[in-house]
VMD Tcl script that draws the C-alpha trace (Angstrom):
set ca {
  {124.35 59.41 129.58}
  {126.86 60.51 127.21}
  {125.90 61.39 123.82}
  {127.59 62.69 120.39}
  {126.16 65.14 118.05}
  {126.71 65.03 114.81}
  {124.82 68.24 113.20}
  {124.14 67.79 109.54}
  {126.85 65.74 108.74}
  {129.29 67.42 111.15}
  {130.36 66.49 113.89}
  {129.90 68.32 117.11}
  {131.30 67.88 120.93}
  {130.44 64.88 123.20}
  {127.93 66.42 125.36}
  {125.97 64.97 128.73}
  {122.50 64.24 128.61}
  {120.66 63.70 131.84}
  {117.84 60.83 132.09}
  {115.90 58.55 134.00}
  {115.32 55.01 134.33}
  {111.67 54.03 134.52}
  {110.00 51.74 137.11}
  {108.23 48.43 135.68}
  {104.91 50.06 137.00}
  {105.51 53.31 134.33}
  {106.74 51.04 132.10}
  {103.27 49.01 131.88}
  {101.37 51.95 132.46}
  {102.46 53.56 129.07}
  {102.35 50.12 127.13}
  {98.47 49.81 128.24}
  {97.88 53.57 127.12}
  {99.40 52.51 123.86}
  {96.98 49.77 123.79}
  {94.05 50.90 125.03}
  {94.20 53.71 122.04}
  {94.74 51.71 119.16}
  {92.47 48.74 120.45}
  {89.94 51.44 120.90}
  {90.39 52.89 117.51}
  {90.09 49.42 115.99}
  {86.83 49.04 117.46}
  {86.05 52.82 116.52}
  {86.87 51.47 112.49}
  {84.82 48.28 112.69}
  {81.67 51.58 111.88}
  {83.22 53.07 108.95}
  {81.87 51.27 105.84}
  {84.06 49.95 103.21}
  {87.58 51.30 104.99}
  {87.42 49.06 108.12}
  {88.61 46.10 106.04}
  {91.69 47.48 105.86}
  {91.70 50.32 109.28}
  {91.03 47.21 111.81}
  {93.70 45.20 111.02}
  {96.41 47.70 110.92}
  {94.89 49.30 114.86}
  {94.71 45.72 115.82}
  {98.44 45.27 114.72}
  {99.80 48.58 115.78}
  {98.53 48.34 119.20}
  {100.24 44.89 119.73}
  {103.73 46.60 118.44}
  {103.43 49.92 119.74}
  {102.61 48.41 123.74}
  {105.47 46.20 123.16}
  {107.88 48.89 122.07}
  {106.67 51.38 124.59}
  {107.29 48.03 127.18}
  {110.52 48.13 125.89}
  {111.30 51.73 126.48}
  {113.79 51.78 129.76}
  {115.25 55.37 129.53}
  {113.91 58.65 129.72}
  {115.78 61.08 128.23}
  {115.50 64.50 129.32}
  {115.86 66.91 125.94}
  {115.20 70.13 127.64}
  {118.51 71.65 128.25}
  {119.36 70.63 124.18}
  {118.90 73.61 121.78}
  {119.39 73.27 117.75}
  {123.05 73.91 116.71}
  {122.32 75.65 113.67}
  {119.40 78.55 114.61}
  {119.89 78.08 118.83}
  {115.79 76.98 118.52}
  {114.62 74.70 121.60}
  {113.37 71.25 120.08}
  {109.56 70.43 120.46}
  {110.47 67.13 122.04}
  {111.45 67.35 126.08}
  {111.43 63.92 126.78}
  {111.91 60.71 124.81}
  {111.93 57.15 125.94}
  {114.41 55.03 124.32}
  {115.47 51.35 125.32}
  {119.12 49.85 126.01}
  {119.21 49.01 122.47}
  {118.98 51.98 120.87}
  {122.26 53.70 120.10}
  {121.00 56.74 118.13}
  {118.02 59.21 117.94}
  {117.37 61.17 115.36}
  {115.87 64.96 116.18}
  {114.53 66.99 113.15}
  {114.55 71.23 113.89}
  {111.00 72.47 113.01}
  {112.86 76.17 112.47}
  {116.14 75.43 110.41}
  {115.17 72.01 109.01}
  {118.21 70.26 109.78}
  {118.96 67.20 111.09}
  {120.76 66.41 114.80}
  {121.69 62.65 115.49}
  {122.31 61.50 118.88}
  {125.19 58.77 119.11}
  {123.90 57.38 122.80}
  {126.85 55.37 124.87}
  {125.76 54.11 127.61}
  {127.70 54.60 130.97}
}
mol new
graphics top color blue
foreach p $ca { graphics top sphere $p radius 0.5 }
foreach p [lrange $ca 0 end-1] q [lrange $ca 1 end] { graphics top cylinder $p $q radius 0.2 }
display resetview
């Protein structure tokens, strides 16, 4: 997949990002993880006294909209070989699903503190 850097607010070369397209199996596999934490957290909150008014409505929400996102996830993108512009730092992140409809990511540099945008076009 081709991708275009733009480095706190400059922009950089087109570059070639390598990724993988994940198998409907994977794909429900990671939405159910998603689930299964935040369901299980919302039943974990139903125990804590006055804050589970508020804490098991917002599991019970975010594990509906975090399995559907992760469902949604088609690529794989494979951030290993990408290194920080600015200080030549590897980024934290070696992987990161992203669906057909994304057309940027945003990567933050945990040494510098600077900002690298992916522009994804797909191929």
């Amino acid at each position: 997949m081709k991708a275009q850097i733009n480095f706190d607010g400059q922009w950089l070369s087109d570059t070639q990002i390598d990724y993988r397209t994940c198998l409907m199996k994977e794909r429900i596999q990671k939405s159910f993880k998603a689930f299964a934490i935040f369901f299980g957290l919302a039943i974990f909150s139903v125990f804590i006294p006055v804050l589970h008014f508020f804490l098991v409505p917002v599991f019970l929400i975010l594990s509906v909209y975090l399995s559907y996102k992760k469902m949604k996830e088609i690529y794989v993108l494979d951030l290993s070989s990408l290194s920080c512009p600015g200080c030549s730092g590897k980024y934290k992140i070696t992987q990161l699903g992203v669906s057909d409809l994304d057309q940027q990511v945003r990567l933050d540099c945990e040494a510098c503190r600077k900002n690298l945008t992916l522009v994804l076009k797909q191929s």
